[in-house]
C-alpha positions as CSV (number, residue, x, y, z in Angstrom):
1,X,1.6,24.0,4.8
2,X,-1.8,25.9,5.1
3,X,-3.8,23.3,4.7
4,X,-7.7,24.4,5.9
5,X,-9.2,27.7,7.0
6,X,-13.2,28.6,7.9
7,X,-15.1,26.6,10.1
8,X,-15.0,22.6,9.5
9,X,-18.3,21.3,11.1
10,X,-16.8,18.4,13.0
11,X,-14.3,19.9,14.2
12,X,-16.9,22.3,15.6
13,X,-18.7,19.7,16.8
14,X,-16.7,17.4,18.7
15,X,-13.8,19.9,19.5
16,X,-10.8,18.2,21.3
17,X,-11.6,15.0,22.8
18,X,-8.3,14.0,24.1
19,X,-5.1,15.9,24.8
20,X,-1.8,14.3,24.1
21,X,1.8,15.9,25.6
22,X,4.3,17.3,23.2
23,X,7.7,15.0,22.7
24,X,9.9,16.4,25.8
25,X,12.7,13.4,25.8
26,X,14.8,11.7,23.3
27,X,13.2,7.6,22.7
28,X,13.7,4.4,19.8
29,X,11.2,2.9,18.7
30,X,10.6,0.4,15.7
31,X,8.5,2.9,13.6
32,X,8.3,6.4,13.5
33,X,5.3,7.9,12.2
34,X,5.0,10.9,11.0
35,X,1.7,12.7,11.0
36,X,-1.1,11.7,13.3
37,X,-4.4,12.4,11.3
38,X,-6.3,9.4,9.6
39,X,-3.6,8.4,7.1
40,X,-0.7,8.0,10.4
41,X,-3.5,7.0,12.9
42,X,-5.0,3.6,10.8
43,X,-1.1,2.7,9.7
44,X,-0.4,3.0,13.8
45,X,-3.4,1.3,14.9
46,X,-2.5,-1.8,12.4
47,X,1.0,-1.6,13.3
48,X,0.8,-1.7,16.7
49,X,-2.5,-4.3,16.8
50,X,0.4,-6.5,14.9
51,X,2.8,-5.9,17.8
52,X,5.1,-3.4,16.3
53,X,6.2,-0.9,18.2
54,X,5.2,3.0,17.5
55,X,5.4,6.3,17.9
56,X,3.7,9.1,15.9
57,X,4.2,12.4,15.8
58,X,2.8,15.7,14.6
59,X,3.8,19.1,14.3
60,X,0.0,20.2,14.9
61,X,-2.8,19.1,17.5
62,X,-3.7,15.8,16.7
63,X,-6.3,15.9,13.6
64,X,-6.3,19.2,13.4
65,X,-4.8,19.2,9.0
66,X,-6.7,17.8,6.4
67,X,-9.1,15.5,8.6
68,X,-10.9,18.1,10.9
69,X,-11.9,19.5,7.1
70,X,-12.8,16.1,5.5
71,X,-16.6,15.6,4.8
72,X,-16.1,11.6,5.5
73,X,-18.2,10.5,2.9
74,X,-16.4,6.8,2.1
75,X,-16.8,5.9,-1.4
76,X,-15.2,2.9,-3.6
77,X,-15.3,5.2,-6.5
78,X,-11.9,6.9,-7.4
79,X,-11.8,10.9,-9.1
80,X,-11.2,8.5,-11.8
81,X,-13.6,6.4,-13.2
82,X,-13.7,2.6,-13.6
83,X,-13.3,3.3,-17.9
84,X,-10.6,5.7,-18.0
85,X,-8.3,4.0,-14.8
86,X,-8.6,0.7,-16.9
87,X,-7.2,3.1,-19.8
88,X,-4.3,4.1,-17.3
89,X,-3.2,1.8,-15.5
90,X,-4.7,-1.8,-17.3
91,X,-8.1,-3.9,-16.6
92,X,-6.7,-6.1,-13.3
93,X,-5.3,-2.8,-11.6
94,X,-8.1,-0.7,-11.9
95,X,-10.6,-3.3,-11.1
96,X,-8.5,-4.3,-7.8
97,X,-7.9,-0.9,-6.9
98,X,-11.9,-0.6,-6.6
99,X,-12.7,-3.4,-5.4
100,X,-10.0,-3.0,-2.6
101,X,-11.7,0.0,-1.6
102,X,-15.2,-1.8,-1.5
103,X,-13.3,-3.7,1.3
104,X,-12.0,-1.2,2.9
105,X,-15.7,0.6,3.8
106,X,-16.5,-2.7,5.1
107,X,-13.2,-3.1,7.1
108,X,-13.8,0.3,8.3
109,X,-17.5,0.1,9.4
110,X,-16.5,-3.1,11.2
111,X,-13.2,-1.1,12.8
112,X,-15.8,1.0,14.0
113,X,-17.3,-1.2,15.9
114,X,-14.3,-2.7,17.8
115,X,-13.0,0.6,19.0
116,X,-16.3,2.2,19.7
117,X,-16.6,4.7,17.1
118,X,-20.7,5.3,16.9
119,X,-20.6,7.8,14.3
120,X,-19.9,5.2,11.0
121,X,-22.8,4.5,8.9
122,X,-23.0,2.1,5.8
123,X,-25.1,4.0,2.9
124,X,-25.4,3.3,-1.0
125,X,-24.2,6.0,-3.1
126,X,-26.1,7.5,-6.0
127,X,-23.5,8.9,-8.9
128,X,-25.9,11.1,-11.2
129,X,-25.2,12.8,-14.7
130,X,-25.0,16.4,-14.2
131,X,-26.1,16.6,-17.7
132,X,-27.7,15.0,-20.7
133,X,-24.3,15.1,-22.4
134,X,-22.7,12.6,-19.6
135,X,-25.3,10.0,-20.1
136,X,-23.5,7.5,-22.3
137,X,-20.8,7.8,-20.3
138,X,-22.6,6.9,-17.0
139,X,-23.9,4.4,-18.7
140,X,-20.8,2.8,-20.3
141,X,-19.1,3.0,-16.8
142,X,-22.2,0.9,-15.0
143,X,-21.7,-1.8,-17.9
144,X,-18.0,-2.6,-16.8
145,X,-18.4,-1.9,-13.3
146,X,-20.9,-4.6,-13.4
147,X,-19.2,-6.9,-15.2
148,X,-16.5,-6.8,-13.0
149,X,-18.6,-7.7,-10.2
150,X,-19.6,-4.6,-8.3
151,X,-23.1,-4.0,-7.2
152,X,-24.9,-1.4,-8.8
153,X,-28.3,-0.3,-10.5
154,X,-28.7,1.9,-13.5
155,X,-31.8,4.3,-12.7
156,X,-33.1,6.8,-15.6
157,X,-34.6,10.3,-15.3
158,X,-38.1,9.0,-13.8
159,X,-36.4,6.7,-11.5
160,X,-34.6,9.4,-9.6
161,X,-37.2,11.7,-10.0
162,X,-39.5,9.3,-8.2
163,X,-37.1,7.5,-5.9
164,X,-34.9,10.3,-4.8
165,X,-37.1,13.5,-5.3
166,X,-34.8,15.6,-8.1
167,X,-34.2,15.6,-11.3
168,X,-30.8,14.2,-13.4
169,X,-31.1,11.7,-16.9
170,X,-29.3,8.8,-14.9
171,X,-27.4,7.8,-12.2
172,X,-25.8,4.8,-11.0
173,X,-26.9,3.5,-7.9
174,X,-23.8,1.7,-6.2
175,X,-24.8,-0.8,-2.5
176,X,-21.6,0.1,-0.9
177,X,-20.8,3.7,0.6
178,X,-20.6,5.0,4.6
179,X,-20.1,7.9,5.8
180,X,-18.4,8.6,9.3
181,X,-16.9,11.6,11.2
182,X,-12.7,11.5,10.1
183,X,-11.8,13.6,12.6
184,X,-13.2,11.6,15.8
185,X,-12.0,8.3,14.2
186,X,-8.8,9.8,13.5
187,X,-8.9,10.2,17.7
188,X,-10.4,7.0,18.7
189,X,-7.9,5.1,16.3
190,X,-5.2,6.5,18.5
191,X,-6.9,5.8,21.9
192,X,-7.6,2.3,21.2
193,X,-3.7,1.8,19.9
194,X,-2.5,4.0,23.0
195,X,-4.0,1.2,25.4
196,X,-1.8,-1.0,23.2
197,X,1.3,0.7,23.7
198,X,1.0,3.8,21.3
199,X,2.7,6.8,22.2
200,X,1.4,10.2,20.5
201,X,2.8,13.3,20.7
202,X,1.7,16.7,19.1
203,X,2.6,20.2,18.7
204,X,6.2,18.4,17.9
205,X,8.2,20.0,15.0
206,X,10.8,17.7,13.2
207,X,13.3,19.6,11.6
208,X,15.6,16.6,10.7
209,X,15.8,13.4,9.5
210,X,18.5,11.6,8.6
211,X,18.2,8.0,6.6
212,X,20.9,5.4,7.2
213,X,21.2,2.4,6.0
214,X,20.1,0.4,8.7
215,X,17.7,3.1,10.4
216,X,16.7,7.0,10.7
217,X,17.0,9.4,13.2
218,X,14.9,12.6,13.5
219,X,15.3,15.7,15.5
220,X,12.9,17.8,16.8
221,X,12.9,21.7,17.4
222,X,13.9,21.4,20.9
223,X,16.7,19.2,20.3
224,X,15.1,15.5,21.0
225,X,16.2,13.0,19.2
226,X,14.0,9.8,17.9
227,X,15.7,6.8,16.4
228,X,13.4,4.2,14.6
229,X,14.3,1.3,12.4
230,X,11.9,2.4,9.8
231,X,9.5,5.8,9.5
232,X,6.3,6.4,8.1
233,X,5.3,9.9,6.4
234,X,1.8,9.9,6.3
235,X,1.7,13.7,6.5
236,X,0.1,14.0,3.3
237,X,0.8,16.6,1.0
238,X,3.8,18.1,3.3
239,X,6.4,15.6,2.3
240,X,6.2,16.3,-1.4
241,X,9.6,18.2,-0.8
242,X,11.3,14.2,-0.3
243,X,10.1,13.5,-3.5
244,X,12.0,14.0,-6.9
245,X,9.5,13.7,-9.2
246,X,6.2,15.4,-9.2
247,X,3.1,13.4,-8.1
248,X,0.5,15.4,-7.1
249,X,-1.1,18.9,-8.3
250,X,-2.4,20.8,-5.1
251,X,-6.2,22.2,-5.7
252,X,-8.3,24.0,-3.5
253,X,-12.0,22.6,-2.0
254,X,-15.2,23.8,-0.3
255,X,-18.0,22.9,1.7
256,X,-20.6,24.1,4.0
257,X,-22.9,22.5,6.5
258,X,-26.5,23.7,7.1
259,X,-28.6,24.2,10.3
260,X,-30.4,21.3,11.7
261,X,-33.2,20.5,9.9
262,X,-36.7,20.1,12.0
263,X,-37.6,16.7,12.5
264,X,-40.4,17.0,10.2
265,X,-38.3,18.0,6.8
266,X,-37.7,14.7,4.8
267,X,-34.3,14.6,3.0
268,X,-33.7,12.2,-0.1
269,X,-34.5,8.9,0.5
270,X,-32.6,6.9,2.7
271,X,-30.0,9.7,2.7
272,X,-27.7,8.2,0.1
273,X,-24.5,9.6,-0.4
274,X,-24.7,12.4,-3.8
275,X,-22.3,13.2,-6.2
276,X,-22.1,14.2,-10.3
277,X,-20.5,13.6,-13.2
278,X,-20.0,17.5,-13.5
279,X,-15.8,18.6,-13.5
280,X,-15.5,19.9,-10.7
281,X,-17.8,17.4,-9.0
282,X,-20.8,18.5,-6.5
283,X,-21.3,16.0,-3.1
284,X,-23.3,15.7,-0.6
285,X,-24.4,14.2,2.4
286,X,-26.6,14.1,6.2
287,X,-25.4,13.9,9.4
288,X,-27.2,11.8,12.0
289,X,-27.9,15.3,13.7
290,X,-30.0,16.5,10.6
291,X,-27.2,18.5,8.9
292,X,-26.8,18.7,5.2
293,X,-23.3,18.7,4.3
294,X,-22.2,20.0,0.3
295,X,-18.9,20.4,-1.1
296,X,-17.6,21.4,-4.4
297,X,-16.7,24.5,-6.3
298,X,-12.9,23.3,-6.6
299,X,-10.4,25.6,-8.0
300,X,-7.8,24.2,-9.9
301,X,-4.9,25.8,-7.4
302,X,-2.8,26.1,-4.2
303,X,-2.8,29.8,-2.5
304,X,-3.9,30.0,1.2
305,X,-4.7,33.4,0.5
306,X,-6.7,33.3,-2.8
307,X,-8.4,30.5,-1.8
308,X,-9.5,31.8,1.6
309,X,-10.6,34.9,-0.3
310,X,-13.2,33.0,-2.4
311,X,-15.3,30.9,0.9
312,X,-17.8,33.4,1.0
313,X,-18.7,33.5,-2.0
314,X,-18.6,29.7,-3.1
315,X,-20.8,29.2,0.2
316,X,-23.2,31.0,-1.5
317,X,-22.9,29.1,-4.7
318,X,-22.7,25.6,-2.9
319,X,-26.2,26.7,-1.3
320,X,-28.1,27.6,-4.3
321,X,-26.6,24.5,-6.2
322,X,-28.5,22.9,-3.3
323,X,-31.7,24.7,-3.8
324,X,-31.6,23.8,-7.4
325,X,-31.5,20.3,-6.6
326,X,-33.7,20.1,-3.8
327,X,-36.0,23.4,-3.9
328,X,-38.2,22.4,-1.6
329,X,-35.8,21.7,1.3
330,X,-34.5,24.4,3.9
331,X,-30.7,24.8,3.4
332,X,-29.4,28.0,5.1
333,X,-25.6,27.2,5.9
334,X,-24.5,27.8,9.5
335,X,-20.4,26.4,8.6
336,X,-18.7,26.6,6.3
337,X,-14.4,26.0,5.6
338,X,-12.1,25.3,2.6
339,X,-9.3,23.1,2.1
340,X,-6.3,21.9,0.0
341,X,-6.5,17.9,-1.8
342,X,-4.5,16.3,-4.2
343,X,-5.1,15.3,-7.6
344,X,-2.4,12.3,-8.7
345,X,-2.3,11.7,-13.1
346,X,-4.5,8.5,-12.6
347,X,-6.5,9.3,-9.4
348,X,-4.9,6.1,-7.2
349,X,-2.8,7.1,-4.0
350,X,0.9,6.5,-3.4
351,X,1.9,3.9,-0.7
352,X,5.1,2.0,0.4
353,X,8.9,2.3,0.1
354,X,10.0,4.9,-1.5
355,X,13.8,3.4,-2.7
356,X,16.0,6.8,-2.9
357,X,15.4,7.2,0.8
358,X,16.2,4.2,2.9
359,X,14.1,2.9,5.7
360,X,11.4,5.0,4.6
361,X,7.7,4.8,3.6
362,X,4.9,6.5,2.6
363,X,1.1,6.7,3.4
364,X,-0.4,9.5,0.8
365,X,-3.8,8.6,0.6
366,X,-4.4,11.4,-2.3
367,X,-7.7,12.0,-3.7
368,X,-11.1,12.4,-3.0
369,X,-11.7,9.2,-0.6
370,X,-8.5,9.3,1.6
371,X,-10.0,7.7,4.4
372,X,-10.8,4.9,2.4
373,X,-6.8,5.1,0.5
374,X,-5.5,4.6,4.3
375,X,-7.3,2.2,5.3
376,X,-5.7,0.2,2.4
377,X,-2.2,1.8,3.1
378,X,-2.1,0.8,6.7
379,X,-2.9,-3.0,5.4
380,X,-0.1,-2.8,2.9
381,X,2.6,-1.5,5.3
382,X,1.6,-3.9,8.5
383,X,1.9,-6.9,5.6
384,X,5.6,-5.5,4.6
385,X,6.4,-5.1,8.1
386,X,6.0,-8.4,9.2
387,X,7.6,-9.6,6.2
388,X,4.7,-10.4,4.2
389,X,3.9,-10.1,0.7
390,X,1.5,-7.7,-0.4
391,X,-0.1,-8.0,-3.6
392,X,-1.6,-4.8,-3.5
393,X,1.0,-2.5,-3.2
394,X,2.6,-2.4,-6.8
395,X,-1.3,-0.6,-8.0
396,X,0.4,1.9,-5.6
397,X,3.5,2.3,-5.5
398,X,6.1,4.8,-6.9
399,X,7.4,2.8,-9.6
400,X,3.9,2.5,-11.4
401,X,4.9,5.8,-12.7
């Protein structure tokens, strides 16, 4: 599946840090996972911190699907807000479900530390009304986010204005954000497991599984066979073929990243993560070497070709949405790529067994905060693993449906 196209910017920057060998002999193992960008990378590292032995796989370079062209911003919020997921799914789902991904930017920034990634920062997040229109809104959905306990302030017109340096009629200031770089976690998450007994092989087709009772076996192209008491398909939006029911509508994404800014340009105070209440949302973000990122623009379909078509012009769009927000800083993009996300009907991710195909789970961290979805995936499947009970996974699980 064609997945990303242009020029994602950390990909650019950081390139390919490690290489890993392709599968060239048949093995066991306990788990098989398959997919090796942030979704399979956090299940393997909690798997294999807990002692269970893994082995991941992917048909592509290591990172190189959906997290080379994530824009890392790690947010709590869901696509769907805090009113409306209560409205889906009931008060004590929705409110878990956000206030496990609180946790999970804290479990991530300190994850960070442990395995030496240096580019994870904690940030608040300011969520603005695009319009006057999505006021009452914004300010219905600070009311029950705070009284269900998660930090946040309510600023009007003048305090954005005179505290961020643009103009919106309110915005809710939330305390808990971060921002990192997906695709070099994605590779020091597997370096820290490999030391643990990891193995990690790329550029590896499977072209068959089959699901017994008691285990699976998968076949690669060149005739290797792995055989694992359980698998994991945390290969995103390419399994959706196992699936008998649909789940997920494929759209299309963009974003560009500017020059580097001089050191004497001043960006919006303390660089706090940005994003609207518009449909499709605009987001933004720095990098800690002076880039702005921006995304948006999304079109509400999956075509490699159409929506590779449409980059040059939506970088245009995503810049001067820019300079209407922030006139008075430079923005002249230097990168700029498009990619393919998921949209599920009440904006949570799917994780866990899936029943109709034994000895088989799933990490889909669908959505627009993905890292954040596998963090929380990779802590529901090491619990199930080791024969624990997890009260998280019914909020996502295939049944909820």
């Amino acid at each position: 599946m064609d997945l990303s196209s242009g020029y994602p910017y950390f990909l650019i920057k950081t390139g390919l840090p490690f290489n890993y060998q392709k599968l060239e002999a048949s093995l066991k193992t306990d788990v098989l996972i398959l997919g090796g960008g942030i979704s399979g990378a956090l299940t393997a590292y909690y798997l294999t911190s807990a002692g269970i032995n893994c082995v991941v796989i992917d048909s592509r370079g290591i990172g190189l699907g959906s997290s080379a062209a994530s824009t890392s911003l790690l947010q709590y919020e869901l696509d769907t807000s805090l009113v409306t997921l209560i409205n889906k799914v009931g008060k004590a789902n929705a409110v878990n479900a956000y206030q496990l991904c609180v946790e999970a930017i804290n479990k991530l920034g300190k994850l960070s530390d442990k395995i030496g990634n240096r580019d994870f920062e904690f940030k608040q997040s300011l969520y603005y009304a695009a319009t006057k229109k999505d006021v009452s809104f914004l300010k219905n959905e600070f009311a029950v986010r705070k009284e269900n306990g998660l930090d946040v302030s309510y600023l009007n017109g003048s305090d954005i204005n005179s505290k961020f340096g643009f103009t919106a009629p309110g915005a809710i200031l939330s305390a808990t954000a971060g921002q990192t770089d997906c695709y070099m976690l994605t590779h020091s998450l597997h370096q820290s497991a490999i030391k643990k007994g990891l193995k990690v092989y790329d550029n590896t087709s499977i072209v068959k599984i089959d699901h017994g009772k008691r285990s699976i076996a998968a076949v690669a192209e060149n005739g290797c066979i792995i055989k694992a008491k359980k698998i994991v398909y945390a290969t995103g939006y390419e399994v959706m073929h196992l699936i008998d029911k649909k789940i997920v509508t494929f759209n299309s994404t963009y974003a560009c990243a500017s020059e580097q800014q001089n050191n004497q340009t001043k960006l919006w105070k303390d660089d706090v993560l940005l994003w609207n209440t518009a449909d499709p949302y605009l987001y933004l973000r720095s990098t800690n070497d002076k880039r702005i990122i921006i995304g948006g623009r999304d079109e509400k379909f999956y075509d490699p070709n159409k929506r590779d078509k449409l980059l040059k012009r939506k970088t245009k769009q995503l810049a001067k949405d820019f300079k209407e927000l922030f006139p008075a800083i430079p923005f002249k993009p230097e990168f700029s790529w498009t990619g393919t996300f998921g949209v599920t009907k009440d904006g949570l991710p799917f994780i866990g067994q899936y029943k109709k195909l034994p000895n088989s789970f799933f990490a889909l961290g669908f959505g627009g905060n993905g890292i954040v979805f596998s963090l929380i995936a990779a802590e529901i499947l090491q619990d199930i693993f080791l024969g624990k009970k997890s009260k998280s996974a019914p909020i996502f699980s295939f049944e909820r449906l």
